[in-house]
N, C-alpha and C positions, 0 to 999 in steps of 0.2 A: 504494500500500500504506500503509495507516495502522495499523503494528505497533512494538511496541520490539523487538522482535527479529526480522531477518529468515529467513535459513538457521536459526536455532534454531528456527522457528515455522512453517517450511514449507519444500518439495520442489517447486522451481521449474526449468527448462533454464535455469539464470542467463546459460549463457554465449552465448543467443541472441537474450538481452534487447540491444535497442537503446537503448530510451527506459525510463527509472525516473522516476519520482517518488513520494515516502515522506513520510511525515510521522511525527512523532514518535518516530521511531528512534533508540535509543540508540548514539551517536558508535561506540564500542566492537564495535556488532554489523555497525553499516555499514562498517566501517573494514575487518574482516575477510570482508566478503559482497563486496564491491566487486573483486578481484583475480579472483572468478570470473567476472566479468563482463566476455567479452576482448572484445565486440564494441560495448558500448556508446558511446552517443559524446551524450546528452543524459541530463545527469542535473538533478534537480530536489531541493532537500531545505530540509521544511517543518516547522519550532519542533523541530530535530535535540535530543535530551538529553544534557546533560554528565554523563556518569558516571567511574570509576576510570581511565581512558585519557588521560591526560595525554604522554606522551612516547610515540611512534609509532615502530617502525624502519621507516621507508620503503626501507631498504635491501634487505630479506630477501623482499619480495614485487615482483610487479609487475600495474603497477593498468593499464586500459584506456587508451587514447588518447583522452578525453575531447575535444570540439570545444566543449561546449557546458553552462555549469554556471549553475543556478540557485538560489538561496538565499532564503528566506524566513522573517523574525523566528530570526535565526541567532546562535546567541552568536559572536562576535568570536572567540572562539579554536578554533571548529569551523571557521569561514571561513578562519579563519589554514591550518589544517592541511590542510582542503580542497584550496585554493591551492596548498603545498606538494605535495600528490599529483599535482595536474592542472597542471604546468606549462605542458604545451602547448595551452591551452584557446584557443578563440577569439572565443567570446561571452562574456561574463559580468553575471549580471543580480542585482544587489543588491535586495531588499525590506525595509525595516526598519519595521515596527510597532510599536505602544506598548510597552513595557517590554522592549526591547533591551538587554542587558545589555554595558554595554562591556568589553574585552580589558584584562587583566592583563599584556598581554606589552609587549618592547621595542619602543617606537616605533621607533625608528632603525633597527628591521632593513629592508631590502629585498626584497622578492619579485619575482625575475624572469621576467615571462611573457611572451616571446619572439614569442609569436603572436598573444600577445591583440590583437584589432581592433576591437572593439566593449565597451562599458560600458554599460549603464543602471542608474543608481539610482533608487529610487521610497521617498520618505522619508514616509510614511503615520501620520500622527498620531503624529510624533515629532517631538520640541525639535531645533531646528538649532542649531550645526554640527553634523550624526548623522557626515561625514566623517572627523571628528577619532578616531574610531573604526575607519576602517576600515584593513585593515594595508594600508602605502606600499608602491605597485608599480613597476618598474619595468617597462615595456610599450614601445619603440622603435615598434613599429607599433600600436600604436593609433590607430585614424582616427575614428570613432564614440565620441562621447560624450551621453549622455541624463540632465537628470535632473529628476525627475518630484516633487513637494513637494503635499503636504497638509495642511499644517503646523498645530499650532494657532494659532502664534502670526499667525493671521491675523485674532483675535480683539483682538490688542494694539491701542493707540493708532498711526499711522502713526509718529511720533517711535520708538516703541520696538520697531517691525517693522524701521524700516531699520538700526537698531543690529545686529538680527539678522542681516536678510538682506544687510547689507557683511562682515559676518563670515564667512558661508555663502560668498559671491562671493571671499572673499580664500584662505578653503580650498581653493575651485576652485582657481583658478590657479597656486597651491603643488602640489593636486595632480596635473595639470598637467604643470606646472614640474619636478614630480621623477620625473616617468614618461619623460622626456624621449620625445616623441612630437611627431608636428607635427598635429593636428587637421585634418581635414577636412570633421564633421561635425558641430554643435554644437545640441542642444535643451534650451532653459530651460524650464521649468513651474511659477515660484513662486507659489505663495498669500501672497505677502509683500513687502513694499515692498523698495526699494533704492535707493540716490543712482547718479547718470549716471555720476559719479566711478569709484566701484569698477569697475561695469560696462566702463567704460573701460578698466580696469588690466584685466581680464580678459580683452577684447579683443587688449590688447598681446599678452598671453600663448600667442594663436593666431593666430598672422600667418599662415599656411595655410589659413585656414576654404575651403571652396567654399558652403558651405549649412550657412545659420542658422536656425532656430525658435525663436522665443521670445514668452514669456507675459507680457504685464503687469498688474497688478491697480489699481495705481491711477495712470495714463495713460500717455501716449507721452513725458513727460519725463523717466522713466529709463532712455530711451535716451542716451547721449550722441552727437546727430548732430552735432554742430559737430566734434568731436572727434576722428571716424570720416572726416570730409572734409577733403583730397580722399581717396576711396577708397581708389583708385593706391596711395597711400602705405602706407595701415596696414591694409587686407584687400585688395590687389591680387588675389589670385585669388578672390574672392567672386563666388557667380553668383548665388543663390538666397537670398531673406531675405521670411520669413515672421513677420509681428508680429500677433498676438493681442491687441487691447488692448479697454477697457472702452470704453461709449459714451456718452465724455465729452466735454466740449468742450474743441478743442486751444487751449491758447496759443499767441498768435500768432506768440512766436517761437519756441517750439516746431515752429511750419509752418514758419516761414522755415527752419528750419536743418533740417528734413527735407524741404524741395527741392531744398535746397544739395547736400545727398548725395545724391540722387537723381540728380540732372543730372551728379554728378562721373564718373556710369557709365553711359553711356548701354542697355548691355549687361547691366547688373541685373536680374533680375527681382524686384520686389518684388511683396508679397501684403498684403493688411491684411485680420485676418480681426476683426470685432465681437462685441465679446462684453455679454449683459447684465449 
């Protein structure tokens, strides 16, 4: 549905609707169309409008069991509120495209989503860190995390990509770190440089991976493998690791210390996929 108002603007069975997705809908009319809707459990909602609806009584309604929430070019403080309605979600899929307007509200509040299990961000021609905007979860099970960059700033100098994208790397792990989750699934997708370093500090930060995917754009020395080995130690239960890299030519010690890690597992599977 691509209306600003839904129930004002039409005569629908809301409450057999399973799957929504809207665009352009004023906060305000979805806020109050959404309680009719007891059976839904995938909602989608695409450049949502901020109008007069600022403070919500969550208390006087009740909204569906949502499993499944999708968000696209959202202002920060309709995601805020979102979140707060569908605590017990268990996908949740971030979109932020150009001119995302960032959240007014308290960092330091927490939002607890209990079930959340999976994450993907897809950061689509916007300036990174776009994280530092999104409200802090707190998520115990969360095992899935995805995230997907198009960044411009792949246009920059390599010097001033990786100023970027250690910063991007360092929000991770903070966010992360304060979701207190143990990771089991981990995909990178930068259009953007990074030092082995950070990459490393981020690694620390998910000693439970089982399965890694990751993208590199300009070669396999932002991995850190010296660092990573022996395995054992600092991704013991890693099974699965897929690298995406450019088709360049490896430093040679670059190769050495990506045998070293290889052989520290004999039970790894590694993937190398070539990119132009």
């Amino acid at each position: 549905l691509s209306l600003p108002f839904l129930k004002e603007m039409i005569i629908l069975p809301w409450s057999q609707l399973t799957q929504l997705t809207c665009e352009f809908v004023h906060w305000s009319s979805l806020h109050s169309t959404l309680p009719l809707m007891h059976n839904l459990f995938l909602l989608c909602v695409i450049k949502p409008v901020v109008d007069s609806t600022n403070d919500i009584d969550r208390q006087s309604v009740t909204y569906p069991r949502l499993s499944s929430l999708e968000v696209e070019d959202c202002d920060f403080r309709i995601l805020h509120s979102l979140l707060h309605v569908f605590p017990d979600i268990r996908r949740l899929t971030i979109a932020v495209f150009e001119q995302a307007e960032p959240h007014d509200l308290d960092r330091n509040e927490t939002i607890h989503l209990l079930h959340l299990s999976s994450i993907r961000f897809e950061i689509i021609h916007q300036s990174l860190p776009s994280l530092s905007n999104v409200p802090q979860m707190y998520a115990p099970n969360l095992s899935k995390l995805e995230f997907l960059s198009t960044s411009k700033e792949r246009r920059m100098d390599v010097l001033s990509q990786r100023v970027v994208g250690n910063s991007m790397l360092r929000s991770l792990a903070n966010f992360i770190s304060r979701a207190c989750c143990s990771l089991k699934t981990l995909k990178l997708a930068f259009a953007i440089d990074f030092d082995c370093d950070e990459m490393g500090s981020l690694f620390r930060s998910t000693p439970n991976l089982e399965d890694m995917d990751i993208s590199v754009v300009h070669g396999m020395e932002c991995i850190p493998w010296r660092s990573m080995t022996p395995i054992s130690q600092n991704l013991p239960q890693l099974k699965t690791f897929a690298l995406h890299i450019p088709c360049d030519v490896v430093p040679p010690e670059t190769l050495t210390d990506l045998v070293a890690f290889v052989r520290s597992n004999i039970l790894l599977q590694v993937t190398f996929l070539c990119m132009d």
